[in-house]
C-alpha positions in Angstrom: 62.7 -8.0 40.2 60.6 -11.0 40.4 61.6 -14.3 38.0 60.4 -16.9 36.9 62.1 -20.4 37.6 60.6 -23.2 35.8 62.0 -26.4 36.6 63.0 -28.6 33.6 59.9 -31.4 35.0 57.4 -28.3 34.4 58.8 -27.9 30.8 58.9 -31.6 30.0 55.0 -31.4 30.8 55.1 -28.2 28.4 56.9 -30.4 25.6 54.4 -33.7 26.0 51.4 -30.5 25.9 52.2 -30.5 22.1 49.7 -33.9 21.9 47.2 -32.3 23.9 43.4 -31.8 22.7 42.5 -28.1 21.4 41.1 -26.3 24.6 38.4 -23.9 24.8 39.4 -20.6 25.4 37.5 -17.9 27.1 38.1 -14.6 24.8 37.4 -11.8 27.0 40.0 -9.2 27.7 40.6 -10.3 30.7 41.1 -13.4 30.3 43.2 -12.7 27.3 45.0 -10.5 29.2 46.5 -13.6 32.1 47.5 -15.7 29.4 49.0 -13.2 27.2 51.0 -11.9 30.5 52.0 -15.7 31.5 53.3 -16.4 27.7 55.7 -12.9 28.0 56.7 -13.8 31.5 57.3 -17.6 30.7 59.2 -16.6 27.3 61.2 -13.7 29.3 62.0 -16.0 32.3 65.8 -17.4 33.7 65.6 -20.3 32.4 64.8 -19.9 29.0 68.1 -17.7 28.8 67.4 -15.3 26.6 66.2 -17.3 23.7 69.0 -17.2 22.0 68.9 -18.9 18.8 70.4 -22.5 18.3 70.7 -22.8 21.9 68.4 -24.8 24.5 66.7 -21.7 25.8 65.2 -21.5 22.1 64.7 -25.1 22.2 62.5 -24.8 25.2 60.8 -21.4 23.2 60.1 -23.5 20.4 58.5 -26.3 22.4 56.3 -24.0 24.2 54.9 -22.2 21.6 54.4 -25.3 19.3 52.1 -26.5 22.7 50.1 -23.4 22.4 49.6 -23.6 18.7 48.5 -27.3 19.0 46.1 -26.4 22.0 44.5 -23.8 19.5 43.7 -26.7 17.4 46.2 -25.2 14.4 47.9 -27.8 12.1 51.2 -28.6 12.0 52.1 -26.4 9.1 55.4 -28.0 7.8 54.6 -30.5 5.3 51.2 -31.1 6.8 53.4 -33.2 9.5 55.3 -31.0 11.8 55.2 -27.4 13.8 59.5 -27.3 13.0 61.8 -26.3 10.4 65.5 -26.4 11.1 67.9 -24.5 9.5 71.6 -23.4 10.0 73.5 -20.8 9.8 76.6 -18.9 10.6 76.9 -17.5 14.1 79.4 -16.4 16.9 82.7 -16.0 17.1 82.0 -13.5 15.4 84.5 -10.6 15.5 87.7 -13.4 16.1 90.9 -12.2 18.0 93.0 -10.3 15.9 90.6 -7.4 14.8 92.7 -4.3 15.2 92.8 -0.6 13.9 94.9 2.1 14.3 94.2 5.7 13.1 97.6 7.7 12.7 99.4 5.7 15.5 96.1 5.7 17.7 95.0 2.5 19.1 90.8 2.6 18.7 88.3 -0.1 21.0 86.9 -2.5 19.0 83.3 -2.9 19.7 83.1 0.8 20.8 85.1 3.1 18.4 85.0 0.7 15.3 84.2 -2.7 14.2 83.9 -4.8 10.9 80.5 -5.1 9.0 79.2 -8.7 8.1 80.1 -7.3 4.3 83.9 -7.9 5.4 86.7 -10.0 3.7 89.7 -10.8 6.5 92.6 -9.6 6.3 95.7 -7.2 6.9 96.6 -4.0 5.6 97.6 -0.4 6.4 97.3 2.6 4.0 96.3 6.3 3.2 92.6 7.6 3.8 90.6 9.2 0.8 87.7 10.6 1.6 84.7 10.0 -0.7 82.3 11.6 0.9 78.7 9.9 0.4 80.2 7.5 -2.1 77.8 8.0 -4.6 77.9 8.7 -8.5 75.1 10.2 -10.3 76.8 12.5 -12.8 74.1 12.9 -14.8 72.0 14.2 -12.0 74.3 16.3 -11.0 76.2 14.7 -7.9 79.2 12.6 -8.0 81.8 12.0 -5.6 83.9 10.6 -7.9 84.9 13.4 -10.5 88.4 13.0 -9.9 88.4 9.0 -11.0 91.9 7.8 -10.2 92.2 10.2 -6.8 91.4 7.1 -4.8 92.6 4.6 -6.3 95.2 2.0 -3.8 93.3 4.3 -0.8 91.1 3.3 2.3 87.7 5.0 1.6 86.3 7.0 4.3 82.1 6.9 3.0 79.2 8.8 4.9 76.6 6.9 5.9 72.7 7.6 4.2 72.6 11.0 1.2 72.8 14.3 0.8 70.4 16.5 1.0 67.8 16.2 -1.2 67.8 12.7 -2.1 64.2 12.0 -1.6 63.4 13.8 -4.7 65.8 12.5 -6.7 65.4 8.8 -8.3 68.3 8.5 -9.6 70.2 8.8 -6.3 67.8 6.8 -4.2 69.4 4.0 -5.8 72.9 4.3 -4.7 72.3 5.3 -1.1 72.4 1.7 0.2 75.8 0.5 2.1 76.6 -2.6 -0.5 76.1 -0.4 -3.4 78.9 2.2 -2.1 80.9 -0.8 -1.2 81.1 -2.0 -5.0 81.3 1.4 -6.3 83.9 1.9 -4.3 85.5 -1.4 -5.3 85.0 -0.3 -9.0 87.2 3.0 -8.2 90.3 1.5 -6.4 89.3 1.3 -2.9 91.8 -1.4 -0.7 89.4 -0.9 1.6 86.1 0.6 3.3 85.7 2.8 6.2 82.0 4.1 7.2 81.2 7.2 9.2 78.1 9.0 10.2 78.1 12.9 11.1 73.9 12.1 11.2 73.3 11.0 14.9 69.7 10.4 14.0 70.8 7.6 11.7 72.0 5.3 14.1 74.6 3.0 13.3 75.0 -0.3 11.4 74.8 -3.6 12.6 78.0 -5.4 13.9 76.1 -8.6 13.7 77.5 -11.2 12.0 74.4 -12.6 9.5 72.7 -9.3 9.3 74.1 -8.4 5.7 74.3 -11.3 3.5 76.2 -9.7 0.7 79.9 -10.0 0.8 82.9 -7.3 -0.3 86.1 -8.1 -1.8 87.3 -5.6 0.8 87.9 -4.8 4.2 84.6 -3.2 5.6 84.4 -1.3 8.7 82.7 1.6 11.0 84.3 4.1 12.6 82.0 5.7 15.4 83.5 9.3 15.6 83.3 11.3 11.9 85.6 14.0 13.6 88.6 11.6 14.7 89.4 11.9 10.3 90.9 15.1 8.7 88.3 16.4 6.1 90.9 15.7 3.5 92.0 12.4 3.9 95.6 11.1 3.9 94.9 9.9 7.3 97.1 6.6 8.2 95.8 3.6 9.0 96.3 -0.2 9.8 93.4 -2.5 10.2 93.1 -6.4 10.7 89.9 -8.0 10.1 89.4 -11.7 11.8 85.6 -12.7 11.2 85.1 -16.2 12.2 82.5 -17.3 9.2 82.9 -21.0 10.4 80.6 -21.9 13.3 77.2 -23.3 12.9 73.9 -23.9 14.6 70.9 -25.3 13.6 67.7 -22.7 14.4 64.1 -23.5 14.1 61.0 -21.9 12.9 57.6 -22.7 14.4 54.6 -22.6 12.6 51.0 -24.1 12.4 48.1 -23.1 10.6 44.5 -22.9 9.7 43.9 -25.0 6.0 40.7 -23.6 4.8 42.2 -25.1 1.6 41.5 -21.8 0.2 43.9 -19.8 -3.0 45.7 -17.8 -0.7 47.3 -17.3 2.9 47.6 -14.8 5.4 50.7 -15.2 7.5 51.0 -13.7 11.0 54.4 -13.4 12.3 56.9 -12.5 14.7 60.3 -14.1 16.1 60.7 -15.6 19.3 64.5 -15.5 19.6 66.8 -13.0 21.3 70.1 -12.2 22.6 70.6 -14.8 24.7 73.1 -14.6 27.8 76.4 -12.4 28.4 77.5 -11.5 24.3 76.1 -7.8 24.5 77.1 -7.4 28.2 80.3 -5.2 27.6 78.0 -2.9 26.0 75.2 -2.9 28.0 77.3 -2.7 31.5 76.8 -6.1 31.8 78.6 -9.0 32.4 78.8 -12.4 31.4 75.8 -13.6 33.4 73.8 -11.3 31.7 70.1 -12.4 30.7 68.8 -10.8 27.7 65.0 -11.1 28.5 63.5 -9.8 25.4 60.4 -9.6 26.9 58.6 -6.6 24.6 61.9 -7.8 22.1 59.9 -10.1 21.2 58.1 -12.4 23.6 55.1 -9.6 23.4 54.8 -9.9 19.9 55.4 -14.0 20.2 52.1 -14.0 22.8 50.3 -12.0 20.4 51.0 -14.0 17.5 49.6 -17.0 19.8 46.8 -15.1 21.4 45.6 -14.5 17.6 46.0 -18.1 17.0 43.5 -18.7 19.6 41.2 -16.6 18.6 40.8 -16.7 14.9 40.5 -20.2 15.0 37.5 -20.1 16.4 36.2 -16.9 14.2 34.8 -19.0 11.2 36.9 -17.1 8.7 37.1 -19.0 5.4 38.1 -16.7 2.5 41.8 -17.3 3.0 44.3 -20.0 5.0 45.6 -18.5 8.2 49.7 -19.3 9.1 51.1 -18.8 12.3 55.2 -18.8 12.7 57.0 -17.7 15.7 60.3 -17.0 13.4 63.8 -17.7 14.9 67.5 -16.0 14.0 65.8 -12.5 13.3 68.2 -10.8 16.1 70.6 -12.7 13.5 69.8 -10.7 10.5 66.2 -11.8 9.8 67.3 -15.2 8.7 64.3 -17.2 10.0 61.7 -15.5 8.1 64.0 -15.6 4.8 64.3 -19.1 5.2 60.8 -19.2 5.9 60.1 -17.7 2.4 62.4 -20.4 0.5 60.8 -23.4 2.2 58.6 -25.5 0.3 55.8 -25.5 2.2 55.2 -21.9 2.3 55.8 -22.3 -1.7 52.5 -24.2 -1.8 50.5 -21.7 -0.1 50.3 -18.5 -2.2 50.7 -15.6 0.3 48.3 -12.6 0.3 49.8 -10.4 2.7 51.9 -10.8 6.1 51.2 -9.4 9.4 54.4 -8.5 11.7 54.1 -8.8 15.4 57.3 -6.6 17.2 57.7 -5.3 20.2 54.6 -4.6 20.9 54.5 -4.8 25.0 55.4 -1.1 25.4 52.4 1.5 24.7 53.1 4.8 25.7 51.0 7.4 27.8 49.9 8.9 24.2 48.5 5.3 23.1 50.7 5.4 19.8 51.0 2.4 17.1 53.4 2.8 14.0 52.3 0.4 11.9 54.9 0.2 9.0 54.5 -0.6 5.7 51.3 0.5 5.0 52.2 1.9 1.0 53.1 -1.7 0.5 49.7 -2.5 -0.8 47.4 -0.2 -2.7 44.8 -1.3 -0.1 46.4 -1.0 3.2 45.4 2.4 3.9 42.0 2.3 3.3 41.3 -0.8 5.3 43.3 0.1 7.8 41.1 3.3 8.2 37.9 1.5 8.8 38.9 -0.8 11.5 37.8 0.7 14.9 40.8 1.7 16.9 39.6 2.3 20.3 41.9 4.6 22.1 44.9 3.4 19.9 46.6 6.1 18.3 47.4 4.9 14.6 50.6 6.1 12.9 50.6 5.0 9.6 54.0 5.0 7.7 54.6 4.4 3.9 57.4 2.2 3.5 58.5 -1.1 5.1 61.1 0.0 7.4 62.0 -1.4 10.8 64.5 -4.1 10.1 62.2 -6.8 11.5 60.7 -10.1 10.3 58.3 -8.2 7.5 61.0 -7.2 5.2 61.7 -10.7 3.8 58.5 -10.8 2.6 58.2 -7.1 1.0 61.1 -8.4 -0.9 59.3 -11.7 -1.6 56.4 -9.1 -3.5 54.2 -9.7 -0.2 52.3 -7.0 1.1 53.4 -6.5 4.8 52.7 -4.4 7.5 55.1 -4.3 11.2 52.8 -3.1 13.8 55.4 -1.3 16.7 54.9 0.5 20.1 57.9 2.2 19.8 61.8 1.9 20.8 62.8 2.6 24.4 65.7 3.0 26.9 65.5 -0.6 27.8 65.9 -2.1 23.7 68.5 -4.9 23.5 69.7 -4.6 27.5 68.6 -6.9 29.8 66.2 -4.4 31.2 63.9 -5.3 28.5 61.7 -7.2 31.7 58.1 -8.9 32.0 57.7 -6.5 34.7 57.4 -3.6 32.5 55.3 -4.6 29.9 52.3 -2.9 29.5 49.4 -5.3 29.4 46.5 -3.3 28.6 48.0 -2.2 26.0 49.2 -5.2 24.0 45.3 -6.5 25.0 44.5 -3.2 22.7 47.2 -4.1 19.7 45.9 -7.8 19.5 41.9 -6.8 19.6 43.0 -3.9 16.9 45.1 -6.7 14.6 42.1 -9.0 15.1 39.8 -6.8 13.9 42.0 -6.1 10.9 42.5 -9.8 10.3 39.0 -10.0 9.9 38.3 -7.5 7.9 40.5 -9.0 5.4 38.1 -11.9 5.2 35.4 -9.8 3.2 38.4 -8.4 0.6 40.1 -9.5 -2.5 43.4 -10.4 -2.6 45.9 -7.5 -1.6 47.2 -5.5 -4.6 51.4 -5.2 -4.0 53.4 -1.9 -4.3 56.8 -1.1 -3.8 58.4 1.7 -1.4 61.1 3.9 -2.8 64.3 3.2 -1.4 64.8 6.7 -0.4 61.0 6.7 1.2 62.3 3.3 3.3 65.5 4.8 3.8 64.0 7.9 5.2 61.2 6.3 7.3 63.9 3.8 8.7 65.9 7.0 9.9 62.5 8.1 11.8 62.0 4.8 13.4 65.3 4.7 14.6 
């Protein structure tokens, strides 16, 4: 596999870029295609290391892409003064030294057959299992795992992930599928502490990353990966110890320039630019420690696309609306660059229309597909999206918001957002995730298609915001999984 080396001189000369002049770009396909294949391969190259965020591999991201976004002739967006905002957070050690669990006198792996959810207290306890099935009350809809109130009480619960059958249809339940919810309820009923399980395959699992839930338990929190290791009627016995280091810090950046028309509203196109960095992941990617996490269709594709647009709708004339482009850091840490992004003041004085989601969009398949989520987000989503010429793209439209990625900050913000996707592969958070298999063409066919769409926007009124039912984003989010 070839890689990139770039010299630390090269990247100065990338840094001291950022007080270039803007350039003129030729726009063709072809020429849009070398520069949008030298931006993945620089951004999935050795030496920026994965692109971790807080560390100098993002550092050197961040540069680069500020660079491109000044040669496109954007404004620094920040306060009218500056392509960066910082911000910290929480980060690795995560899962601290300690972290045990034993199921009736069987040692499990952590990492593999369990591990703690970000929702976790620390500490030490052993006890009996009860199992609580879904973990959901609705008596007056007819469900609840609860009838028997005080069973559980002083237990560990063992909760299925997701909802029975039939929870679509049924509002009332649709509210209470979510993991924090069950977690509380289960509080409320006696619960010492919270085991997961899944006997859904499709449903994938939930994250063990340390930042990706923000709410916290009063409770132990953990998942268990095999359903059938518990009896089906509990008084299992188990001892778990919970370590979660919540102490370390680092200091992440967004970048982010724009196009002041100095109209009413903005339109913000997005994506993040961080990713796994080096050696974390490799025990579970048969890996080790030198690992690089390339990321380059997770997400230096959609970071090159977010830059390539920048380029070209600043020389499109559009006027109706401001235009804001930010390459988000920390979303491999739970989304926390583009929440950030949301509560920073400068994005407070520029009223938001709708947000465009850039991710993973270097891998088009044989059958040309595009699932561009979120389209029930706005009431006129569909209908645009439906007269914008698609070439030999194959649209998939899906209702809801779905996709954990850097879109779903701002659908909880009231935004209208749509994540436009080429689909999960075998290669997804391993460092097989290469510039070498990228698909080119294709992304040239994703940015021309988002382009168009950008455009279109130009001629419309402001979006009209809708929200998703939470079993309709629960269920689209087990189908993009």
């Amino acid at each position: 596999m070839k890689k990139i080396i770039l010299p630390i001189i090269l990247m100065c000369c990338l840094v001291l870029n950022i007080s270039a002049q803007q350039k003129q770009f030729n726009l063709t396909d072809d020429a849009s295609r070398t520069r949008v294949q030298h931006d993945v391969c620089l951004l999935a190259s050795d030496s920026l290391m994965g692109r971790e965020a807080g560390t100098a591999g993002e550092y050197l991201s961040r540069m680069f892409i500020a660079s491109q976004f000044k040669e496109a002739g954007l404004q620094p967006f920040f306060g009218d003064t500056s392509f960066f905002r910082s911000f910290t957070y929480h980060d690795e050690p995560f899962i601290a030294n300690g972290t045990t669990f034993s199921l009736n006198g069987n040692d499990l792996k952590l990492l593999t057959d369990f591990y703690p959810l970000a929702y976790s207290i620390n500490g030490t306890l052993s006890g009996e299992t009860f199992n609580a099935g879904y973990g959901i009350s609705a008596a007056a809809s007819g469900y609840d795992d609860y009838k028997d109130t005080a069973a559980g009480r002083g237990k560990i619960f063992v909760i299925e992930l997701g909802a029975p059958a039939g929870f679509v249809e049924n509002e009332a339940i649709q509210e209470r599928v979510g993991k924090y919810n069950k977690i509380l309820l289960a509080q409320e009923r006696g619960a010492i502490a919270v085991i997961f399980v899944c006997s859904d395959t499709a449903y994938g699992r939930p994250s063990d990353n340390p930042n990706y839930y923000w709410q916290r338990a009063s409770i132990p929190v953990l998942f268990v990966s095999n359903i059938s290791w518990f009896s089906k009627t509990g008084h299992d016995k188990v001892a778990l110890a919970v370590n979660i280091d919540r102490e370390s810090k680092r200091s992440a950046y967004n970048v982010a320039g724009w196009i002041n028309n100095h109209a009413e509203y903005s339109i913000v196109i997005g994506g993040h630019y961080d990713h796994l960095g080096t050696g974390q992941f490799g025990a579970r990617s048969g890996g080790g420690e030198d690992n690089i996490f390339y990321g380059a269709d997770d997400n230096a594709s959609g970071t090159a696309g977010v830059m390539e647009l920048a380029r070209r709708i600043k020389t499109a004339g559009l006027t109706k609306y401001n235009y804001i482009f930010v390459a988000f850091s920390a979303e491999e840490k739970g989304l926390i660059g583009s929440s950030r992004f949301l509560s920073d003041s400068s994005i407070n004085g520029a009223k938001v229309d709708c947000m465009i989601d850039l991710d993973m969009i270097g891998r088009l398949n044989e059958k040309n597909e595009v699932k561009i989520f979120g389209v029930g987000t706005a009431k006129e989503w569909k209908s645009t999206i439906k007269t914008i010429p698609a070439d030999k793209l194959k649209l998939v439209n899906i209702k809801s918001g779905a996709g954990g990625s850097d879109h779903m900050p701002f659908y909880y913000h009231n935004i209208p957002d749509i994540f436009i996707h080429t689909g999960l592969h075998t290669d997804y958070h391993t460092p097989k995730d290469v510039c070498e298999k990228v698909n080119f063409e294709g992304m040239i066919q994703v940015i021309n298609f988002t382009q168009k769409l950008i455009e279109s926007l130009d001629s419309k009124p402001k979006l009209t915001f809708k929200t998703v039912s939470a079993g309709r984003m629960l269920f689209d989010l087990v189908h993009f999984l």
